[in-house]
VEXNUPA-559764 format. One record per residue (C-alpha): y negated, x negated, z. Coordinates in steps of 0.1 Angstrom, whole numbers, padded with zeros to 4 digits, always signed. Layout:
residues N
YXZ
...
END
This chain:
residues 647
+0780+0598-0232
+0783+0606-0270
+0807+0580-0290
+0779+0566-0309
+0787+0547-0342
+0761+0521-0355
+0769+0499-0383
+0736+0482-0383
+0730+0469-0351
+0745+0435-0353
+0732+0412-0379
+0759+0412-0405
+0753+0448-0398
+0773+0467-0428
+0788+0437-0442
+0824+0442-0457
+0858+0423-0449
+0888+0423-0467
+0902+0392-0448
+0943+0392-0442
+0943+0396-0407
+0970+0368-0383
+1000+0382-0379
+1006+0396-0339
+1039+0412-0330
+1027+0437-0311
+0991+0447-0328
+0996+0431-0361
+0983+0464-0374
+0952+0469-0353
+0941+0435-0362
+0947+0439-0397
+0922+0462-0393
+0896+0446-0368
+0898+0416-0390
+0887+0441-0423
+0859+0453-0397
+0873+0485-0398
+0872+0490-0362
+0880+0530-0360
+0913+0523-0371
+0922+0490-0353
+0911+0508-0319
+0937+0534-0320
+0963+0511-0328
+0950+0490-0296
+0949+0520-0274
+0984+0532-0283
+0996+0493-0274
+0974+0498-0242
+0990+0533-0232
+1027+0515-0233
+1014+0489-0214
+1006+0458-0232
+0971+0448-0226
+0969+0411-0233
+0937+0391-0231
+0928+0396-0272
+0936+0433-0270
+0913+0436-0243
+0884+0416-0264
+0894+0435-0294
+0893+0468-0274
+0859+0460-0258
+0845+0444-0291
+0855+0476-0314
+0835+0496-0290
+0808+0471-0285
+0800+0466-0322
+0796+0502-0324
+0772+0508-0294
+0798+0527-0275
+0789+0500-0244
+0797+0529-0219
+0838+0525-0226
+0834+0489-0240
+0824+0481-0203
+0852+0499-0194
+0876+0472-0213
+0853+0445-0206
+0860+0453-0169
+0898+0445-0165
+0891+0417-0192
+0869+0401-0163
+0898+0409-0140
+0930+0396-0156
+0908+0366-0167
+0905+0334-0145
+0877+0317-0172
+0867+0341-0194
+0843+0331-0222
+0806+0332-0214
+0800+0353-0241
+0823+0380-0229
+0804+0376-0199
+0772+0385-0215
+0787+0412-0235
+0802+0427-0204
+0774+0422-0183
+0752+0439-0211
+0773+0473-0216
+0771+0477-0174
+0735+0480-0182
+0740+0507-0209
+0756+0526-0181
+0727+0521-0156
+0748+0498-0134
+0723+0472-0128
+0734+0453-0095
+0771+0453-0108
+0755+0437-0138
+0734+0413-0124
+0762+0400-0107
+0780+0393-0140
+0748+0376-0149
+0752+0357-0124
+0787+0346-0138
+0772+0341-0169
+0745+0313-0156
+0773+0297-0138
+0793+0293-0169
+0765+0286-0196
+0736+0278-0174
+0717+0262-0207
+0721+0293-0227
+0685+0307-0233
+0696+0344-0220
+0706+0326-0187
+0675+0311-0178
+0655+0344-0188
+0678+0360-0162
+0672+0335-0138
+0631+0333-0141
+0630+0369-0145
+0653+0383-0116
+0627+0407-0111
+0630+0423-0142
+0631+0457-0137
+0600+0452-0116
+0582+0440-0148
+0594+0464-0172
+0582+0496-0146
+0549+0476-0146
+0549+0480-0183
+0565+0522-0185
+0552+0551-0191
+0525+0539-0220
+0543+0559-0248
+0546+0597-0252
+0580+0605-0273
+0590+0629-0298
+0617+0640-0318
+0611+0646-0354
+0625+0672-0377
+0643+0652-0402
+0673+0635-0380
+0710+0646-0391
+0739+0644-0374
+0751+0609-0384
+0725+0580-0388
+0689+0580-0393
+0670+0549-0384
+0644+0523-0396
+0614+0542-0404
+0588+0527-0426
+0554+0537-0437
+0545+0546-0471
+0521+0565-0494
+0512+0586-0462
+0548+0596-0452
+0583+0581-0441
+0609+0563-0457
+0638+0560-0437
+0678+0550-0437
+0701+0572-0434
+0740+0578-0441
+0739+0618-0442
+0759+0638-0461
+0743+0662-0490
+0743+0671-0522
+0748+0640-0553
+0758+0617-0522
+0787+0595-0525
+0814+0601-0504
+0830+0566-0502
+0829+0558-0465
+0827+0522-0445
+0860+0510-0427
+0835+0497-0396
+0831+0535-0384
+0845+0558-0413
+0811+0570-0422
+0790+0571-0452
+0772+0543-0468
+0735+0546-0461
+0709+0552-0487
+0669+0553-0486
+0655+0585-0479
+0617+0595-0481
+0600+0626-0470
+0591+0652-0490
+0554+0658-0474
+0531+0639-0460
+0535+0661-0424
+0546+0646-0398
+0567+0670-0387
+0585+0680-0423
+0623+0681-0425
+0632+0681-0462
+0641+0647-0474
+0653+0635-0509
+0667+0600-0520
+0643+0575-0520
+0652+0561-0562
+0687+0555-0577
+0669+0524-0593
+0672+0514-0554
+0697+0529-0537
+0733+0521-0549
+0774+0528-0541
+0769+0505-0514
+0744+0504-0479
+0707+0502-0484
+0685+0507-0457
+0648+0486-0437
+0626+0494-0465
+0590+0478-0465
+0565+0482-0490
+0529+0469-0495
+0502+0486-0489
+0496+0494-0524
+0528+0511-0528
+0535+0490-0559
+0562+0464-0541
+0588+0472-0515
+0611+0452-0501
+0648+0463-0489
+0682+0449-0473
+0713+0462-0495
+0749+0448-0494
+0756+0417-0522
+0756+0439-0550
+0737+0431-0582
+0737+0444-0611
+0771+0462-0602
+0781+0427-0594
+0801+0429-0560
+0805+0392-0538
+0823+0377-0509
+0818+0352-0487
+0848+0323-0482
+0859+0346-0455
+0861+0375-0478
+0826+0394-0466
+0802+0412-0484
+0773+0398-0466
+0737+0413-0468
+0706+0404-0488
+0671+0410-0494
+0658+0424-0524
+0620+0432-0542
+0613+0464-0563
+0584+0467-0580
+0568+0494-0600
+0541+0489-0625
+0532+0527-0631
+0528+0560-0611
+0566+0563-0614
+0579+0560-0576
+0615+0563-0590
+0613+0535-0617
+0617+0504-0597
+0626+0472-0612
+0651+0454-0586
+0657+0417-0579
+0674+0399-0553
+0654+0370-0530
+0659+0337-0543
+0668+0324-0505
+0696+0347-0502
+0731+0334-0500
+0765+0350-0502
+0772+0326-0475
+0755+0346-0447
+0730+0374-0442
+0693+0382-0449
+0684+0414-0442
+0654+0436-0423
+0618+0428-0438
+0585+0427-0429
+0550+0417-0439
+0526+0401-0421
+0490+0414-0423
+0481+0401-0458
+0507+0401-0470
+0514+0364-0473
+0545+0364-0450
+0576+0378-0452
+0592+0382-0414
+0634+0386-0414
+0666+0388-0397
+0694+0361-0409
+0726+0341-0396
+0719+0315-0420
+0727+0278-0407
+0705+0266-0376
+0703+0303-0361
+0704+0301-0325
+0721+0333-0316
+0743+0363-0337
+0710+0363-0354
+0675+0351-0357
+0639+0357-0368
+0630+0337-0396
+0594+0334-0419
+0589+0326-0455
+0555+0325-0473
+0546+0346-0502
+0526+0332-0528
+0523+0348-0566
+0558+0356-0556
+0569+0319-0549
+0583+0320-0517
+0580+0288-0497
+0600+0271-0469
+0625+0298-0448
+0616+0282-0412
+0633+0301-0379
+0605+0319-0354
+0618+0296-0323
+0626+0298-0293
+0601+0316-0278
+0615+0347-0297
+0651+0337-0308
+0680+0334-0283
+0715+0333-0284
+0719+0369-0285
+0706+0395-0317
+0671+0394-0325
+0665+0414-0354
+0647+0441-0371
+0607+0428-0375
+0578+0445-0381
+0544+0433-0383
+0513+0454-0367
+0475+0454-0382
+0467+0440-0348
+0489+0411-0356
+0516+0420-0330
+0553+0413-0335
+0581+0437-0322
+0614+0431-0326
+0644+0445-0310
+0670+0421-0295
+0697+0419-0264
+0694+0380-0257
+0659+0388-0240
+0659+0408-0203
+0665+0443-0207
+0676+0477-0199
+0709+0476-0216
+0716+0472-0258
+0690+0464-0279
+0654+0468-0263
+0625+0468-0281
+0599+0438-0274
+0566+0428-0286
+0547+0393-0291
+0510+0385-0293
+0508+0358-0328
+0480+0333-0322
+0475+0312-0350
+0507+0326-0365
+0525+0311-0338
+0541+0339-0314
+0530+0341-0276
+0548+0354-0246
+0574+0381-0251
+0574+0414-0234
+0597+0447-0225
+0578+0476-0241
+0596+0492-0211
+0601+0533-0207
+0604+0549-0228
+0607+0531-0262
+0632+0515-0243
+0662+0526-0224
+0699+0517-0214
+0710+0526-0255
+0701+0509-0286
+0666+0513-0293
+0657+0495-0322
+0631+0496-0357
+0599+0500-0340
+0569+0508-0360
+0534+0514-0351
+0499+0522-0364
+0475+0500-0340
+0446+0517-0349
+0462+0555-0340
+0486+0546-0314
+0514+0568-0332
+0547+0556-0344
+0581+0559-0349
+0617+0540-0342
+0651+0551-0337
+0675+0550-0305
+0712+0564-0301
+0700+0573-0263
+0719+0607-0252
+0701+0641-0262
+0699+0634-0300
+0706+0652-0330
+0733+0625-0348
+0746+0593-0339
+0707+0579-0343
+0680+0597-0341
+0645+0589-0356
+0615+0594-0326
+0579+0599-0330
+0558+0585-0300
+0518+0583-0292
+0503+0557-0273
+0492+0570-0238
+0475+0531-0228
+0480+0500-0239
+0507+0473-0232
+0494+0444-0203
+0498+0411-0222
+0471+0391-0210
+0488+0359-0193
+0459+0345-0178
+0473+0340-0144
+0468+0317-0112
+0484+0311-0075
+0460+0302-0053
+0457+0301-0013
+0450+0278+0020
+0472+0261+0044
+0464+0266+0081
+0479+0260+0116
+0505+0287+0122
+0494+0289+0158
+0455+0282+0161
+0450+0293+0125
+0428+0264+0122
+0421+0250+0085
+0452+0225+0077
+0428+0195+0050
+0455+0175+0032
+0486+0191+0028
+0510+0187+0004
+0514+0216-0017
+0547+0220-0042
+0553+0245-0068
+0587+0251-0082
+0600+0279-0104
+0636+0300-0103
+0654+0275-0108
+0642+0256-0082
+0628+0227-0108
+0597+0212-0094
+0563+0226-0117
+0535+0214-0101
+0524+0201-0067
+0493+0190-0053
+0472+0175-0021
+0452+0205-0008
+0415+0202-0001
+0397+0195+0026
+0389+0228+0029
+0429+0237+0031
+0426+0253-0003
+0451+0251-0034
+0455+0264-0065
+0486+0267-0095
+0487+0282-0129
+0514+0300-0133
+0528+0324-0159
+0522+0361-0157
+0565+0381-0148
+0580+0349-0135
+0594+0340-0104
+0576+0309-0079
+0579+0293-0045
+0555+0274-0033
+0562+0245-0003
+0537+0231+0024
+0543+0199+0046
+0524+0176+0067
+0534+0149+0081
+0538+0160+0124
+0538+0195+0107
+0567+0215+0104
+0572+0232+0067
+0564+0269+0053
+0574+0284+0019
+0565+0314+0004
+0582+0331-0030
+0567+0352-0053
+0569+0371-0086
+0539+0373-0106
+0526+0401-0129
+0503+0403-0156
+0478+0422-0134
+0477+0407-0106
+0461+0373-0089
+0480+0361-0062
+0467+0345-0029
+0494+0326-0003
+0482+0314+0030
+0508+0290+0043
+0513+0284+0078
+0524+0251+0091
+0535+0244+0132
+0525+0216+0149
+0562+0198+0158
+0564+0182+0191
+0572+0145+0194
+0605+0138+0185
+0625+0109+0182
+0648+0107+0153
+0675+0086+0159
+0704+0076+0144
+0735+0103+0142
+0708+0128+0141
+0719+0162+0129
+0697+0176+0107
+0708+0207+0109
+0694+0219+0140
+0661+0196+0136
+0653+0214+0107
+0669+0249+0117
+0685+0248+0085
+0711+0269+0074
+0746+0262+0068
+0755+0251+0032
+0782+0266+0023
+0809+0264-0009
+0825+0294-0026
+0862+0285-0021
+0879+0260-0046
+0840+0251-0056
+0817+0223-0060
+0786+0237-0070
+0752+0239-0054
+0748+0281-0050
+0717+0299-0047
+0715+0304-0010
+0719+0264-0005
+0692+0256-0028
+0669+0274-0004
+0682+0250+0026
+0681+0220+0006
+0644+0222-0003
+0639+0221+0035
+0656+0186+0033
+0644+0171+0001
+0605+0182+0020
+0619+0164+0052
+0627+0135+0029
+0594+0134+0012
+0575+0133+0047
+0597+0108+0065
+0600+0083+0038
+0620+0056+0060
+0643+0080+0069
+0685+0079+0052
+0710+0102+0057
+0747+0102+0048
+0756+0141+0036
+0792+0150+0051
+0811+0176+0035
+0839+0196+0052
+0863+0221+0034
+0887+0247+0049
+0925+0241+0054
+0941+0261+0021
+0952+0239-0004
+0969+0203+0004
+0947+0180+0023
+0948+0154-0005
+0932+0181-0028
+0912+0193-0002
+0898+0157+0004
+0889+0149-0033
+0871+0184-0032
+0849+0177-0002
+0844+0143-0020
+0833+0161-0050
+0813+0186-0031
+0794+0156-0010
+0785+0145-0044
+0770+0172-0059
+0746+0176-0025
+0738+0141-0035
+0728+0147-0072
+0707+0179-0059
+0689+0159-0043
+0683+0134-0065
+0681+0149-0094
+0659+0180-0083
+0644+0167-0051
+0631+0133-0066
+0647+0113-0039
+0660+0078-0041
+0699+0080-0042
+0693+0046-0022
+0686+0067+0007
+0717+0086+0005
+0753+0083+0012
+0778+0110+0008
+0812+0115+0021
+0841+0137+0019
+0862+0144+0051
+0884+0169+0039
+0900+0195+0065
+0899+0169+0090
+0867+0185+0112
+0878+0221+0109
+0849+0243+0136
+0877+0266+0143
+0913+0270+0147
+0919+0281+0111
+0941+0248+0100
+0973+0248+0079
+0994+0284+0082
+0971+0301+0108
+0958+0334+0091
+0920+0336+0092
+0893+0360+0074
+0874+0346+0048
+0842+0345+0067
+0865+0319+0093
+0876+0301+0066
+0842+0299+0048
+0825+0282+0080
+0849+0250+0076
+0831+0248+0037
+0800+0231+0051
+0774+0202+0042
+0760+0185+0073
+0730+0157+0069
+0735+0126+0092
+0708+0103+0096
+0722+0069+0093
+0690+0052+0094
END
């Protein structure tokens, strides 16, 4: 894979940092220059400190992160990797960004499991739970592939070309090329040139000469995510602080980014009157525009205070250029991750490119229905807009189907290229979706009236749940690409579940099938276990928490619960023999406890009805006690949960 170098990507993008770096005995030069964002040169230094050997934890971030920040996620992976492995807690967002450059390299599964990680470690983080309600991701992005035909044009170089905007019947684009009257002071992120605007020469499509958009516009410093209206007579553009050859920092010592109007009263496309965006700061950064169908709302990226993420969406209206109240796009769109670089259909259809939302690896492209300006569910434009690179300033003509954006994915002509695309069919968005089904006898397959039906999603949180009819039947809406199981019970009925993942095409029917039990007499010192064929519950080693594979079992006993309502039980937890049997009994304590709050907390039962306990390594199943070498797998069948009924 090409070393790609994108200076745009992130939301403070080409900002500038002269801060004095802290002093480090062994890399004091290479973070001199990470600190300056001048990553090219602070990576050498690390890798010459890595060659001899040193590789503590924040060379390992810095190594990853210099790569990272400059799309290489191929070999940021690479440092990301033995960051994870010399690292007993590393920082969830390290997680992320690890588990998100093993995407980039098509490793999937490997980073699923990091996901994993991640959810363990920052289960409230917004990217977490679209991982865990979308574990079938790739499923829903193939659903939505192959609708786009693309291109390459004629006018990529071989450094940067990217964010492609219409106007006047051709492109304007950014781009940092080299050529003729072009400045040759280069950025200390990558060592390349600063970008400038660039528009076609001809209205073809598939033209190659380019000039400089207007040195009214483009200055000594980065321009680049040009919009204009559709009068051609107002654009608006994201440059570095620099006004009027006025240069600014931020406390920190950044140049940060803002947004800026031309306007043009004449004919004259290179006589543009320039002024900076009232809600700008030097502060933080403003930066990638785009208008909204009448032009009454101006759609951006910024880090400003109250961003969720690395950056956010944000809105402000236009009005005789008075520009109201800057209010954030919410969560629906924003996560903690990038979202960033808007645009704004005729059909009234956001895209955006972010990595907080589930995709292929860097930035994907997504796309959101607005109804009543407020922004519906968010979906993968899948292959292949989107792919395991950056792909990223998406723009489209609704009423053609053609477009453009720009990607750094392999086979291109610089570091980004600029792609044309058609549309082959249209994107499924229509949500309108619904479970529905009957409950019968497993055995007779006789109609089962008056069952208790329960829906829950991913994360195993109760949804819905509902007394089937008469007739057996139920039914649950549901949302279109999310993950459901759905529970049956009876009382002198056994149980049945069923799992699912919806789509947006499909309606889903679920016949559940409950068995008749036999008479039996529940007594006290009951095991559960074996009444209920559960299972095992079992603990990672050194762990409390509930994992996935134990949810599953303990639904079958928060449904036993709900049917046998006079029923207690006292939930006994074990552990193996490492460790010292004090710690191991405050473990099995603490592990008795969390069984407990499951099942309070997502089963809805009364913690009157349960006890807990914690015996320690004092029932070991095998002969694995203190100094006798076992496997894991011996080991991990002392890490149990039993249920007891105690009443």
């Amino acid at each position: 894979m090409k070393k790609i170098t994108k200076i745009y990507l992130i939301l403070f993008l080409f900002a500038i940092n002269f801060a004095t770096a802290q002093d480090n005995k062994v890399t004091k030069e290479g973070n001199k220059d990470f600190d300056k964002l001048a990553f090219i040169d602070a990576r050498q230094t690390y890798l010459k400190a890595a060659d001899k050997g040193f590789k503590s934890n924040q060379l390992l971030k810095n190594l990853g992160d210099s790569y990272y920040f400059n799309a290489d996620y191929t070999t940021a992976a690479k440092w990301y990797g033995q960051l994870f492995d010399s690292s007993d807690n590393l920082e969830p967002e390290y997680l992320y960004r690890y588990a998100l450059s093993l995407k980039s390299d098509n490793k999937y599964v490997a980073s699923d499991n990091i996901m994993e990680e991640f959810y363990k470690a920052k289960g409230e983080d917004s990217r977490a739970n679209l991982f865990v309600n979308e574990r079938n991701y790739l499923n829903e992005i193939e659903l939505q592939s192959g609708r786009f035909e693309l291109s390459q044009v004629d006018f990529n170089s071989k450094l940067s070309d990217f964010a492609p905007s219409y106007y006047q019947g051709s492109i304007v684009y950014a781009s940092n090329r080299k050529g003729r009257g072009v400045s040759k002071r280069t950025h200390d992120w990558n060592e390349q040139p600063f970008l400038d605007i660039y528009k076609l020469n001809s209205t073809e499509a598939d033209n190659s000469s380019s000039s400089r958009f207007s040195n009214k516009v483009n200055s000594i410093y980065h321009e680049s995510t040009a919009i204009f209206t559709k009068d051609g007579m107002t654009m608006y553009f994201t440059r570095n602080n620099y006004t009027d050859k006025d240069y600014k920092d931020d406390a920190e010592g950044t140049n940060r980014l803002k947004l800026y109007k031309g306007t043009r009263s004449n004919d004259n496309t290179i006589d543009w009157k320039v002024e900076e965006l009232p809600f700008n700061s030097d502060e933080y950064s403003v930066a990638h525009p785009a208008l909204s169908t009448d032009e009454k709302t101006l759609y951006f990226a910024s880090d400003m205070p109250g961003t969720k993420g690395s950056s956010d969406i944000y809105k402000v209206s236009i009005n005789d250029s008075v520009y109201g109240t800057v209010t954030n796009l919410g969560d629906k769109i924003n996560t903690e991750g990038r979202e960033t670089f808007p645009f704004i259909s005729k059909d009234n259809k956001l895209y955006f490119a972010s990595d907080g939302h589930v995709g292929l690896g860097g930035l994907d492209v997504f796309v959101s229905d607005f109804i009543d300006e407020t922004p519906g569910t968010v979906f993968n434009l899948g292959r292949p807009i989107n792919g395991p690179s950056d792909d990223f300033t998406f723009i489209i003509n609704s009423t053609t189907g053609l477009g453009y954006l720009a990607s750094n994915r392999e086979g291109g002509v610089g570091d980004d290229d600029i792609y044309s695309f058609k549309t082959l069919k249209p994107m499924v968005t229509d949500c309108a979706q619904s479970v529905g089904g009957i409950v019968i006898d497993k055995n007779t397959k006789e109609i089962i009236p008056n069952a208790k039906v329960v829906l829950r999603d991913a994360a195993n949180k109760v949804i819905d749940q509902q007394i089937a009819g008469a007739d057996g039947s139920f039914s649950f809406p549901v949302d279109c690409n999310s993950s459901y199981c759905i529970t049956g019970s009876k009382e002198k009925y056994g149980f049945d579940e069923a799992c699912f993942n919806t789509t947006a095409e499909l309606e889903l029917a679920i016949k559940l099938g409950l068995q008749l039990e036999p008479e039996v007499v529940i007594e006290e010192g009951t095991d559960l276990g074996p009444l209920l064929g559960l299972n095992i519950i079992y603990f990672d080693l050194d762990k409390d928490f509930i994992r996935s594979d134990a949810e599953v079992e303990l639904r079958k006993v928060i449904d036993f619960m709900n049917v046998y309502k006079d029923i207690n039980i006292d939930v006994r937890s074990h552990t193996d023999s490492r460790n010292t049997s004090e710690y191991n009994a405050d473990l099995s304590s603490r592990r008795a406890r969390s069984t407990v709050d499951y099942l309070v907390n997502v089963g809805g039962i009364s913690r009157s009805r349960l006890t807990g306990n914690g015996y320690g390594e004092s029932q070991l199943r095998n002969r694995c006690s203190d100094g006798v070498k076992c496997s894991e797998s011996e080991h991990q069948l002392n890490r149990r949960s039993e249920f007891i009924v105690v009443k």
